[in-house]
N, C-alpha and C positions, 0 to 999 in steps of 0.2 A: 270706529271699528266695531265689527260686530262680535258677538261672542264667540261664535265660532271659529271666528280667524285668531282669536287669544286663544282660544283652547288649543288649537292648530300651533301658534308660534310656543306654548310652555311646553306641548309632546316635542317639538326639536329642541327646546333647550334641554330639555331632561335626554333623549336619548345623544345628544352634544355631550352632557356632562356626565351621562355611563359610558360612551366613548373614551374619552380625555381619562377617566379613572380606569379601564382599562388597560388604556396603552400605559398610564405610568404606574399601575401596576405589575405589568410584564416588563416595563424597564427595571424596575427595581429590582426582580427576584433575580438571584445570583445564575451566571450560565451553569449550565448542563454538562457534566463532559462526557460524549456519549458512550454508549456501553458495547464493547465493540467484541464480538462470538469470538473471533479466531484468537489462538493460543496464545500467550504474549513469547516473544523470541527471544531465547536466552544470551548473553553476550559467549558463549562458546557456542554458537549458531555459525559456522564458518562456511554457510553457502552462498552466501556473497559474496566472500572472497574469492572461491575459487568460480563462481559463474566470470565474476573479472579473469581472475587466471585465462578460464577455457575463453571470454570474448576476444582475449589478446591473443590466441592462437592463429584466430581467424580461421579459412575453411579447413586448416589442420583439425581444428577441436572435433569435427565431422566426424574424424576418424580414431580420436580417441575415445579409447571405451570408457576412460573417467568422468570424463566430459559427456559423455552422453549418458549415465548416469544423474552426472548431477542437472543436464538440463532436464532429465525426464524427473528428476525431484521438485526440479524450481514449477513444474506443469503441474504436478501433482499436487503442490501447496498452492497453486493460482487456483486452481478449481477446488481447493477446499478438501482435496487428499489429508490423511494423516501423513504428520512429520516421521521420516524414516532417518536413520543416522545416517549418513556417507560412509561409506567403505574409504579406511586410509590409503592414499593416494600413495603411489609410487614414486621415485625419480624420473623426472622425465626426459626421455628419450632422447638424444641426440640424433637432431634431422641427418640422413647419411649427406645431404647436399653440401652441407658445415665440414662434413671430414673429406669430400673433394676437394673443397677451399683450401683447409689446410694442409692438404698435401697427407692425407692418410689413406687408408685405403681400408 
């Protein structure tokens, strides 16, 4: 072998073995848990409950005005709006379709 093919094979064991100490350097150091901007959400945060409410309305929720409130809150926190309180929600409504059923009028 000539000299220069040693010199050539000790430059890859040495960048092999700053390789090898890298990676198990980054395996060892502990995870990261990332750092994340938006607000944390408090457990009295009840706009996922009533986004459930208004999805179980179906095309009724269209027409309520609670409901469109709080889907224009859930828009306004997707795109990074500030958090607004919800207006408390009313009783709601008896469809009149229900009081045909029943024999009311």
């Amino acid at each position: 072998m000539e000299r220069s093919d040693i010199l050539r094979a000790g430059a890859m064991i040495v960048v092999f073995a700053v390789f090898i100490a890298t990676l198990s350097s980054i395996h060892r150091r502990p995870a990261e848990r990332p750092v994340s901007d938006a607000p944390s959400v408090s457990a009295s945060d009840d706009l996922s409950a009533e986004l459930r409410r208004c999805r179980a309305l179906g095309p009724k929720d269209a027409e309520d005005p609670h409901c469109q409130a709080v889907w224009e809150e859930n828009r306004a926190r997707f795109f990074g709006g500030p958090a607004r309180p919800l207006l408390p929600q009313a009783a709601p409504a008896t469809p009149p379709t229900m009081n045909v059923i029943q024999g009311e009028k």
